[in-house]
N, C-alpha and C positions, 0 to 999 in steps of 0.2 A: 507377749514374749514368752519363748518355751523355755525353760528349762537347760534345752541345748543351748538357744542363742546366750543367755548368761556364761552357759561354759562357755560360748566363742569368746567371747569379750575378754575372759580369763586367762584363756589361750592365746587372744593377741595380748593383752596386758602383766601376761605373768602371775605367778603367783602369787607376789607379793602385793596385788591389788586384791587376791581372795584374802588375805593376812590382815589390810587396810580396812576391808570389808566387816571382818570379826572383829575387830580394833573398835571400832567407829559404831558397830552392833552392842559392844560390851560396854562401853561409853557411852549409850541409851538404854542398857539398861540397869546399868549402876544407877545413872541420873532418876531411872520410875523406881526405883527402892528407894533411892534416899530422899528425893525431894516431889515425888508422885504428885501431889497439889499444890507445891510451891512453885512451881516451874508453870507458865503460860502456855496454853497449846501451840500457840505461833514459835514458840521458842521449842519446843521438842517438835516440831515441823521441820523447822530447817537445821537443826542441832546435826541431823548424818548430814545434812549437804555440805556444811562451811566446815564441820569434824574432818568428812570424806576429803573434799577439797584442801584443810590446811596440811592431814597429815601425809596426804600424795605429795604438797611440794617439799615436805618436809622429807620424807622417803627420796623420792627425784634428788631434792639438793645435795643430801646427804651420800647416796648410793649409785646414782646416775650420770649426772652434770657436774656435780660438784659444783655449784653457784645455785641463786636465788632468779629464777628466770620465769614468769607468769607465761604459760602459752594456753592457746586453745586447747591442745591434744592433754596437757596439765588438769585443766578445768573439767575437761572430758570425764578424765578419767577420777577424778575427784568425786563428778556428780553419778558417775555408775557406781561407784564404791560407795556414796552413800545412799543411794539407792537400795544396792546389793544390802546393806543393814538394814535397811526401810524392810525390807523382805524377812531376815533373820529377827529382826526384834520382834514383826509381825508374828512369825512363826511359833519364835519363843512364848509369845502370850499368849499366840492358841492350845499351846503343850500346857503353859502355867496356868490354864483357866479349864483343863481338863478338856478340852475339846481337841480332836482329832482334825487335821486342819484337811479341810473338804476346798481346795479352790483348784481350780482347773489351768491354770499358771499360773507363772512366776510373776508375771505380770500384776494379775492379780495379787498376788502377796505384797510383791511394792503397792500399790496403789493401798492396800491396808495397812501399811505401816505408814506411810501420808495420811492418811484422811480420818486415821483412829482417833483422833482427841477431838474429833469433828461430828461424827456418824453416829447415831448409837449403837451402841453393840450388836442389837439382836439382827440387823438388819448389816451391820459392816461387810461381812461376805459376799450377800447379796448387790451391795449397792459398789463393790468395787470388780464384780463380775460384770456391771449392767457400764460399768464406765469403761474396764478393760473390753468387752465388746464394742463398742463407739466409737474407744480410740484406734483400734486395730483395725476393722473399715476404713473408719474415715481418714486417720494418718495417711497411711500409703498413694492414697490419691493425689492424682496431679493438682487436683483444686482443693482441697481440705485448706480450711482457714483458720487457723490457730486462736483467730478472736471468736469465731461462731461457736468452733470445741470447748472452747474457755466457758463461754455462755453456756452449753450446754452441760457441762460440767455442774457447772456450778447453782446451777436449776438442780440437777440430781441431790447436791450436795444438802441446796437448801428444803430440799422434801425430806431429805432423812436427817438432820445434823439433829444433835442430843439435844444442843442449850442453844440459847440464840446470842450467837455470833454478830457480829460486822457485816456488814454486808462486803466493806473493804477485802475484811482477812478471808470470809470466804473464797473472796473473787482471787484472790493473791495463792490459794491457798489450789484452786481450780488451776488457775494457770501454773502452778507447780508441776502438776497432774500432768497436765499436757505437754509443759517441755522436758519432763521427763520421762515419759512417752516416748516423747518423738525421737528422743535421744537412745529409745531401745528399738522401737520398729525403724527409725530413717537414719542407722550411726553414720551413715557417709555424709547426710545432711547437716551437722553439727549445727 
């Protein structure tokens, strides 16, 4: 995913999904200042997704509908907006750790702000260039199989991961990967 398609998503979602996005960014990285090795990697994993996700219904209820109504287009736009912070908080850390961020989409920057509490650093750039390449092929095809990508994923994950993990939360953690992916290369596919 470029750069542009994030802007599209924006532009269909308003700008108060880029507002949700910094929201839900700033709320990851309050949580790595104050509680940096108190918190579970599984739990700063999906922390933007159900952050992204509560505070869209919470926006929607309030601003939009005016009611409490769960829908898919809701959820959608929940998991790009945590996403969209998977990206920013990414970013932030490579500013905070002095490194000038070298990745070649935005794609890639999501997939680093997923799989960082996972990958070891020296190698996190590279191993979510080598999974945003994979998924970007194989997604858009007519045949791509979300459980073979998963596996595939998640093979990459466990050749480079820091500390040894689960094999569970990796696999959980691969499949993240991939349907948030698919939710930036296939958005009509939901």
């Amino acid at each position: 995913m470029s750069f542009i398609e994030l802007y599209g998503f924006f532009t269909c979602y308003g700008f108060p999904s880029l507002i949700i996005s910094v929201i839900v960014a700033a709320i990851m990285i309050v949580c790595d200042i104050l509680f940096k090795e108190k918190i579970s990697a599984a739990v700063k994993t999906y922390l933007p997704f159900v952050a992204g996700a509560a505070i869209y219904f919470i926006y929607d209820a309030i601003f939009v509908r005016r009611g409490v109504l769960i829908t898919e287009d809701k959820l959608y736009a929940g998991l790009i907006c945590g996403s969209a912070a998977c990206g920013i908080f990414a970013l932030y850390k490579k500013i905070k750790s002095g490194k000038i961020p070298a990745v070649s989409s935005g794609a890639a920057l999501v997939i680093e702000g997923i799989i960082g509490d996972y990958v070891d650093p020296s190698s996190l750039s590279a191993t979510a260039e080598v999974i945003d390449g994979i998924l970007k092929d194989a997604l858009p095809a007519e045949d791509s199989d979300e459980k073979h990508l998963t596996e595939k994923v998640f093979e990459i994950l466990s050749a480079n991961e820091k500390n040894e993990f689960r094999k569970d939360e990796l696999l959980s953690v691969a499949a993240l990967v991939v349907r948030t992916m698919k939710v930036f290369y296939l958005p009509d596919n939901r």
